[in-house]
Every structure is written in C-alpha cells, then in structure tokens.
C-alpha positions as CSV (number, residue, x, y, z in Angstrom):
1,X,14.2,69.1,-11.3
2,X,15.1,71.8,-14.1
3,X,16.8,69.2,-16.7
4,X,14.5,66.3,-15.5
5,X,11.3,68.2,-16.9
6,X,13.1,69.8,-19.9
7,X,14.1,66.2,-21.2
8,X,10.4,64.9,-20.2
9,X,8.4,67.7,-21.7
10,X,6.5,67.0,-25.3
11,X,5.2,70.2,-26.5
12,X,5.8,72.5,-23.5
13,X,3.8,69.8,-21.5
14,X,4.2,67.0,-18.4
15,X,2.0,64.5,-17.7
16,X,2.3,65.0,-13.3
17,X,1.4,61.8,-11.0
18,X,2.5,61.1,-7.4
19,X,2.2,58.0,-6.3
20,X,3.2,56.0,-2.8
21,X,4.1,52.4,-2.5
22,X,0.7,51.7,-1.3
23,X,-0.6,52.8,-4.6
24,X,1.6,51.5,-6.9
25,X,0.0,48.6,-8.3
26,X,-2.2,51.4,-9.7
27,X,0.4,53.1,-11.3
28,X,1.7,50.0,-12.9
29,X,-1.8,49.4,-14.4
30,X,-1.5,52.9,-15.9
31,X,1.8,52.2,-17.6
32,X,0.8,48.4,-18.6
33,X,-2.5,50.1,-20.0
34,X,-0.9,51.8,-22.2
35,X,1.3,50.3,-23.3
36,X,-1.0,47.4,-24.2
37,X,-2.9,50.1,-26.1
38,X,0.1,51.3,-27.8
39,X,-0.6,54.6,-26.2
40,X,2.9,57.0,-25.6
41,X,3.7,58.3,-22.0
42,X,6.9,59.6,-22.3
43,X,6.2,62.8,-21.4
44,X,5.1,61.3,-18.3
45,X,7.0,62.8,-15.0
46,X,6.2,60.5,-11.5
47,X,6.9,62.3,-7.9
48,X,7.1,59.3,-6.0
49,X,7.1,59.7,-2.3
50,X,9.4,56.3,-1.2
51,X,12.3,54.9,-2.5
52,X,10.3,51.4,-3.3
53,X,7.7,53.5,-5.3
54,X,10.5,55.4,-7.3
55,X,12.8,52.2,-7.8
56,X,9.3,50.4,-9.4
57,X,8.5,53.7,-11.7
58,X,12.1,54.0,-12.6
59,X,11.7,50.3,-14.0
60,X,8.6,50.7,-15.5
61,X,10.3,53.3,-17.7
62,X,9.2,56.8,-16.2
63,X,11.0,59.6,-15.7
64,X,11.0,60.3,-11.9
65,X,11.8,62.9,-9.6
66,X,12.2,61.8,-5.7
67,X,12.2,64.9,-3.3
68,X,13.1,63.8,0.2
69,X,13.3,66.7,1.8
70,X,9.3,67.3,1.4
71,X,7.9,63.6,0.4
72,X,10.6,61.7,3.1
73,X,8.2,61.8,5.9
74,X,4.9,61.0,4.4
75,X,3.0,57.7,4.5
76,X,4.5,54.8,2.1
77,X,0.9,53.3,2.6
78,X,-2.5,53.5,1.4
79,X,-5.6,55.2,2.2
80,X,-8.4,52.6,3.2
81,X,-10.5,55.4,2.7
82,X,-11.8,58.6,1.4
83,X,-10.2,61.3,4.3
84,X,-8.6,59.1,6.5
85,X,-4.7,60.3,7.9
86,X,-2.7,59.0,4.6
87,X,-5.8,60.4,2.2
88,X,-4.8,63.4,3.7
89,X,-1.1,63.5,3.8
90,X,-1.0,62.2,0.2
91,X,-3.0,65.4,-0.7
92,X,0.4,67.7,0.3
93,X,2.3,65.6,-2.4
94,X,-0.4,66.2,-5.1
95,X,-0.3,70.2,-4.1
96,X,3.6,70.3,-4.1
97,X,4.6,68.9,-7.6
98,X,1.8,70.1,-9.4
99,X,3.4,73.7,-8.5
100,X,6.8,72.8,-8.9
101,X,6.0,71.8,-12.8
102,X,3.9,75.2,-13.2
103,X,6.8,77.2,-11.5
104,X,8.7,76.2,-14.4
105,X,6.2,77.1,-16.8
106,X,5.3,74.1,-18.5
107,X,1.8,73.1,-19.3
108,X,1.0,70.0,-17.2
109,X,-1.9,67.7,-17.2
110,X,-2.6,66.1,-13.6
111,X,-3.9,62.9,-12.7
112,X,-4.5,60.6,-9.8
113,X,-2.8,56.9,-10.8
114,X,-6.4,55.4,-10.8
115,X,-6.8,57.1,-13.8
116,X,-6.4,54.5,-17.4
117,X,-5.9,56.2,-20.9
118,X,-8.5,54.5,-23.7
119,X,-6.9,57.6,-26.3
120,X,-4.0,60.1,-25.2
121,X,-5.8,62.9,-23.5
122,X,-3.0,65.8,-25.1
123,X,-4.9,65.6,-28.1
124,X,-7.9,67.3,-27.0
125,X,-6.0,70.0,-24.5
126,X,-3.7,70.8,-27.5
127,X,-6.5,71.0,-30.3
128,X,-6.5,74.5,-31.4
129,X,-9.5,74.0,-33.1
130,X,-11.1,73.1,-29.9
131,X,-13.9,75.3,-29.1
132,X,-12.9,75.1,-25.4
133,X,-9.0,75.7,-26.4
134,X,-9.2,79.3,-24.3
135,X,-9.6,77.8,-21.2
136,X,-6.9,78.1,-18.7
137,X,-8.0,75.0,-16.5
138,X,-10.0,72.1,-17.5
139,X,-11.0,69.5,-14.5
140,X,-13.0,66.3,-14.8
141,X,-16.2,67.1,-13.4
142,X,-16.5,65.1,-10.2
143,X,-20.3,64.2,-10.5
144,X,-21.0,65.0,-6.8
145,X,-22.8,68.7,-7.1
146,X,-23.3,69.1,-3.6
147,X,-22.4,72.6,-2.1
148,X,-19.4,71.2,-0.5
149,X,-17.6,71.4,-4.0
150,X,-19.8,74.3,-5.5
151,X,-19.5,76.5,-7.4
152,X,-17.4,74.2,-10.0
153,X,-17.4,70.3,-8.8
154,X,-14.0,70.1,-10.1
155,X,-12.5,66.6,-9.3
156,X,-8.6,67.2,-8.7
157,X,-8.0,63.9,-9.3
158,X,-7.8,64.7,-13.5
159,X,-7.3,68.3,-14.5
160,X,-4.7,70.1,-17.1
161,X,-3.1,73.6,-17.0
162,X,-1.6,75.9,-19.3
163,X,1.2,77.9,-17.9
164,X,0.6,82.0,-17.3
165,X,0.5,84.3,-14.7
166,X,-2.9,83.3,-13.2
167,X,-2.4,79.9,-13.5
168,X,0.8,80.6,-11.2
169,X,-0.5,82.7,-8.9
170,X,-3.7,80.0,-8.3
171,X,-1.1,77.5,-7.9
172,X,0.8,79.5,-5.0
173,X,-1.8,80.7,-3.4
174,X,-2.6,77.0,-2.9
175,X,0.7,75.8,-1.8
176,X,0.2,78.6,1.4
177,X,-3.2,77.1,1.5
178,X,-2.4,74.2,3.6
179,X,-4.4,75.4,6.4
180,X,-7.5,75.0,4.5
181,X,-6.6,71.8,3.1
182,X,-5.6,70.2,6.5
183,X,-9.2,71.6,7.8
184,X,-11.1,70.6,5.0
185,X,-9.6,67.1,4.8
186,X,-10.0,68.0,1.1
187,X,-7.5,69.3,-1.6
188,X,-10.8,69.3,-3.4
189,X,-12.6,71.3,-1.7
190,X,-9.8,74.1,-0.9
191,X,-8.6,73.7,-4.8
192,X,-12.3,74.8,-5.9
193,X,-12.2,77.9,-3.7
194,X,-9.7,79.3,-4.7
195,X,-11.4,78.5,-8.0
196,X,-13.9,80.3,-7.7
197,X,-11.4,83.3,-6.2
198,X,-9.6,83.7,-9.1
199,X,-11.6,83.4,-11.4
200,X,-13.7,86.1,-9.8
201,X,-11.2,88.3,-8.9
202,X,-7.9,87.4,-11.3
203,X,-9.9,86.3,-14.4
204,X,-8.9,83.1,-14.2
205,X,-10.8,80.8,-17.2
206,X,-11.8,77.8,-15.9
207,X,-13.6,74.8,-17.5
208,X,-15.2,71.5,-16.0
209,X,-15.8,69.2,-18.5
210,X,-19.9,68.7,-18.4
211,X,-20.3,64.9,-16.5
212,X,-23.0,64.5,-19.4
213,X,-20.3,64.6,-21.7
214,X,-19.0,60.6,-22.6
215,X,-15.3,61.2,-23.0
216,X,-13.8,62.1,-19.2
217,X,-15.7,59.4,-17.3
218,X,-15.0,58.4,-13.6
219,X,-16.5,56.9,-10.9
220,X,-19.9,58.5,-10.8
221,X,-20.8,57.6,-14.6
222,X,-19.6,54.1,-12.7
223,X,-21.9,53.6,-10.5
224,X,-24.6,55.6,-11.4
225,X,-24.6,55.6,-15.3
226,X,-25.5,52.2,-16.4
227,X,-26.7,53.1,-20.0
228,X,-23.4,54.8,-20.5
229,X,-20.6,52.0,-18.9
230,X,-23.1,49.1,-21.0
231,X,-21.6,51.2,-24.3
232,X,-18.1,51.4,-22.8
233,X,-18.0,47.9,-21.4
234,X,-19.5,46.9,-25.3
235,X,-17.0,49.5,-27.1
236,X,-19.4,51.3,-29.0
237,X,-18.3,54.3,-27.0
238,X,-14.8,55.0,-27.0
239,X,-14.1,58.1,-24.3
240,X,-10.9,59.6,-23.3
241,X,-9.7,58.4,-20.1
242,X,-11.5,56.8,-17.6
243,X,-10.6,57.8,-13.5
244,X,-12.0,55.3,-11.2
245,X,-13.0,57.7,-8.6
246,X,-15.9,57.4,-6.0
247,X,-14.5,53.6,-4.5
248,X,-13.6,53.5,-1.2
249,X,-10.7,52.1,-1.5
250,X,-7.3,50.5,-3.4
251,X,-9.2,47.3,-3.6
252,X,-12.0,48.0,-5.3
253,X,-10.4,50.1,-7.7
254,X,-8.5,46.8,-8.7
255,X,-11.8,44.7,-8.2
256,X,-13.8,47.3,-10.8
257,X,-10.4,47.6,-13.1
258,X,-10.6,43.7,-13.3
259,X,-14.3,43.8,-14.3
260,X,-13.8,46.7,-16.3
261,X,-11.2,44.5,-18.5
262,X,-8.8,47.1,-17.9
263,X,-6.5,45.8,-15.6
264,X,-3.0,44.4,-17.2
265,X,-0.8,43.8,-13.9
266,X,0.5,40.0,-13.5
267,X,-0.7,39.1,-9.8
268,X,3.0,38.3,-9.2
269,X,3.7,42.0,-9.6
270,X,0.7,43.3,-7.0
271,X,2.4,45.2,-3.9
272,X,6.1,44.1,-4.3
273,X,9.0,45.9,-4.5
274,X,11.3,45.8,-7.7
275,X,13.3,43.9,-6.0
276,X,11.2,40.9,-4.5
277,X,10.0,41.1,-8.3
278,X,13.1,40.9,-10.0
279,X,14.2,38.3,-7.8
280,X,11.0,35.5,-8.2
281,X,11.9,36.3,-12.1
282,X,8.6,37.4,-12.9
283,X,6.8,34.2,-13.0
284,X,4.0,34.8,-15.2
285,X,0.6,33.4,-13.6
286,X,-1.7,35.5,-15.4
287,X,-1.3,34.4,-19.2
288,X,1.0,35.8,-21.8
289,X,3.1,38.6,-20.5
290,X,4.3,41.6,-23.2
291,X,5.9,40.2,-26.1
292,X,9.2,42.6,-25.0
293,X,9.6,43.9,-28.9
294,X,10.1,47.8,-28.5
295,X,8.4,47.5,-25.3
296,X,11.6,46.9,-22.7
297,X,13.2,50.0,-20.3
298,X,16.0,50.7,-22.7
299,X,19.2,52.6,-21.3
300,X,21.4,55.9,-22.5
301,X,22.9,53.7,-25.9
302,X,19.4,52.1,-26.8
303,X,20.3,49.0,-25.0
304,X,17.5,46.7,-23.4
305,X,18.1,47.5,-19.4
306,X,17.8,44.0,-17.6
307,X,16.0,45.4,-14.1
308,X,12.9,46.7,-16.8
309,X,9.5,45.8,-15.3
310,X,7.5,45.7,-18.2
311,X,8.2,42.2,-18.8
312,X,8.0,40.4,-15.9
313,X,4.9,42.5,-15.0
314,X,2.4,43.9,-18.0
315,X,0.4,41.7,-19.4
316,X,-0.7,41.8,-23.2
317,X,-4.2,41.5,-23.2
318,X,-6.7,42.4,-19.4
319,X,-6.9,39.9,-16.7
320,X,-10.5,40.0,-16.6
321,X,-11.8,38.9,-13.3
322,X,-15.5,39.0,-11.9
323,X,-16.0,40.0,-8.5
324,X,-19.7,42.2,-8.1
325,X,-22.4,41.2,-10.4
326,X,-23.9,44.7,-9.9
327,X,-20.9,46.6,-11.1
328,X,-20.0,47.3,-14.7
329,X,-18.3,44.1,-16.3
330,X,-17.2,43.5,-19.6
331,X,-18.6,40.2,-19.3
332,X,-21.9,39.0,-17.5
333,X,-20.7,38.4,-13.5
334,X,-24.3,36.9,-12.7
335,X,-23.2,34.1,-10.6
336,X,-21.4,36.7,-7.9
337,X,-22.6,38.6,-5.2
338,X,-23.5,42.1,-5.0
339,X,-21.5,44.9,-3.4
340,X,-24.6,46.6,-2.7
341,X,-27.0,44.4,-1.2
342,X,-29.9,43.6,-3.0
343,X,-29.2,45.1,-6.6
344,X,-29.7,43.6,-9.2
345,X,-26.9,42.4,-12.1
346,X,-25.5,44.8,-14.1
347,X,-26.0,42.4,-17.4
C-alpha cells in the first residue's frame, strides 16, 4: 500500500472510497461526474472489496488497492437498506482503509460513493486562509440531531482528516472498536463517540460543518430543504459536493441522481462487470458518450489503454430522467407519481 499512496497523494492528501460491486454504478457516476465537469480525481485511492469492483475502478482510471485478506469475505452486494447485514459489513471496510491511509500519515478526505463533486472539495480543507483551517476533523453534518448521534451529528459518509497524533490515536481506537460498531449497527454512531472522547479527553479539534451552511449538502437539505435544492436544481447556488444520504436504498439514489441531472452513467454500463461491458462494446443508448480527447485510461508510456471505461460508459452531458414529482428535479416531473403519498410537486 506504501508506494500505491505515495504515487496517489496530491499535497500530502488521498481522496479514500470503498466501494462493492453492488455499489458500483455509484462509483462510476462519481468518476463520470467529474470528469464531465472537468473536475481532477487523481489523487483519488478506491479499496474495493471484489475483484469485479476493482477490475471496473481500475478501468475507470483510479488508483486501487484490493486487500483480500480483510475485504475477501465481505458481501459483493448491496444494502437494500439503512442497517441491514451488508450495511453493516460494508461499515468494517470504511473503518479499515480510512486507518490504513492515516497510519501512513497522509491527510485524507473520506467519502461514501454517493457522494458527486459540483467544485473539488481540497480547496476548502487546504485554504489556509480558512477561518476553520485549525480543525483536525471536519464531517458533513448529517441533519438528523437526534441523541442517537449527539453530541456532533457527524455523518461518516463525508469527512476529511489531517494527519497527527490525535487523529491517529482516534483512528485506532476505532479499528478495536468493532464491538461497538457491530452493536450499534452504526459506524456512525460509535465514530461520534469516540468523538466526543477525544475531543474531551485528547484535545481532539473537531468541526461539523453547520447543515445551514449551502456548500456540503446531503440528503436531509434533499428532502427537507426545498428553498435550498430550488436554487441548486436552478444553479444560482453552486455548493461543494453533494452526498445523497438519507434514501433507503441504491435505487433511489440513482432515481434522485437522475432527477437531480447529475447522473452521467450509460444504462448499458448499470451493474455489469468490465467484462460483460467491454464485450457488448459499449453500445451507447443514452446519447453522446465522452468525446475520448484527454479523457481515456492511459497506460505507463501515455498510451490510450483499450479496456478504459470512460468511453463506453460516461456520458458527456446528465441523463436526466423523472421518476417522483415530489423530489427535487432539474426539470418539472408533474405528470409522475409521488414517493410520498399525497405531497405535492416539487415545481
């Protein structure tokens, strides 16, 4: 892992994701987001937990790191919902890798793969002139300020760290956690007590970014902040990232992504392997694919590698799809059905 992460990092940092075949549609959203946007994520570092999941990364042009020994047994599908078994196996890879990249004292922002980039969030964790530069540890906040995540309602699905001694002392502490996590059913919820812990007793400087704030939206300013997602959805708020947390499941993230009109996956490229997808040749059904220019997995000598992803799969401009016309849309979705019965269209 040593010489994978020192050939990754940008500025002492790693971008950390972990992702199972189950998932991976998502994670090939992030990638074709971004690159749609012209946004960089080289520094990005994927711990898949299957071979099919590494083999699609690998041709989406990440930088992977595959450890069987710990990630050979878990799950290869995924959660239907919040807690179920495969929630909660997935959470040992997301404790794992995050503590492997601190170990080797690198900076590292985390993030689940239902998390898209509108900006490249570095900017603001590396501002020095940020008033909030101090911090240790900055998390999303999860919107849910219930006293099951008190004191901090940290969502661990979107959080950066800067390497020191506290930071990796939290981050062991948490790896011989596991107890908690398995009886929680929440990495959540055992990741903000031991918040809380050291920053009590270790100083530890922790910051959760306010949910008021418009620039690290997720799932509650989704479903809850209708004022806010109109000015998204009409661009005259432009925020960070966006982490489509809170929904139940896979689907619906791809449902709310297609609404959003942030979803760039080709439906050709939605739960296969690299394989099956490399061998129907990447039909395109969606509309114009990537033009390829600069674009394409290159190889060791700069030369365009022919089992690249990008082109059969990321499209150039959102598949924009309506599917709830109570959720946010970039266009009006009038003429569907609510999710929640009885509510009323978004538009």
């Amino acid at each position: 892992l040593k010489p994978i992460a020192e050939k990754v990092a940008v500025e002492n940092t790693i971008v950390v994701m972990t992702c199972n075949m189950g998932q991976s549609e998502l994670l090939m959203n992030f990638v074709c987001n971004a690159k749609a946007k012209g946004l960089s994520i080289d520094n990005v570092l994927v711990f898949p937990t299957d071979v099919e999941t590494k083999e699609l990364a690998e041709g989406l042009g990440l930088t992977t790191f595959y450890d069987e020994r710990n990630f050979g047994k878990l799950p290869s599908g995924e959660a239907r919902n919040y807690g179920d078994r495969n929630f909660g196996a997935m959470m040992f890879a997301k404790v794992v890798c995050v503590q492997l990249i601190n170990h080797l004292q690198y900076d590292l922002l985390f993030q689940d793969v239902d998390v898209i980039w509108y900006k490249n969030p570095l900017t603001y964790f590396h501002d020095k002139t940020n008033p909030n530069y101090h911090f240790d540890m900055y998390f999303q906040d999860d919107g849910a300020h219930s006293s099951r995540y008190a004191p901090y309602s940290a969502n661990s699905g979107f959080y950066y760290v800067r390497y020191n001694d506290k930071t990796h002392y939290l981050f062991t502490s948490l790896l011989y956690s596991g107890d908690m996590i398995v009886q929680s059913s929440s990495h959540q919820q055992a990741l903000i007590g031991l918040l809380a812990d050291h920053s009590n007793y270790f100083g530890l400087k922790v910051k959760v970014l306010d949910r008021d704030r418009v620039d690290f939206p997720g799932g509650w300013h989704y479903h809850r902040q209708k004022s806010l997602m109109r000015d998204i959805m009409e661009e005259k708020v432009v925020p960070e990232i966006f982490h489509m947390s809170w929904t139940q499941n896979k689907d619906n993230k791809l449902k709310f992504f297609q609404q959003m009109g942030q979803w760039y996956v080709k439906d050709v490229c939605i739960a296969q392997s690299k394989h099956d997808i490399l061998k129907g040749g990447g039909t395109d059904t969606d509309g114009g694919g990537m033009d390829g220019s600069g674009d394409l997995v290159v190889g060791e000598n700069g030369e365009e590698r022919k089992d690249s992803l990008i082109e059969p799969c990321c499209l150039a401009e959102p598949n924009i799809v309506c599917h709830y016309r109570d959720k946010p849309s970039k266009i009006p979705c009038k003429d569907k059905d609510p999710i929640d019965k009885g509510r009323p269209s978004f538009w």
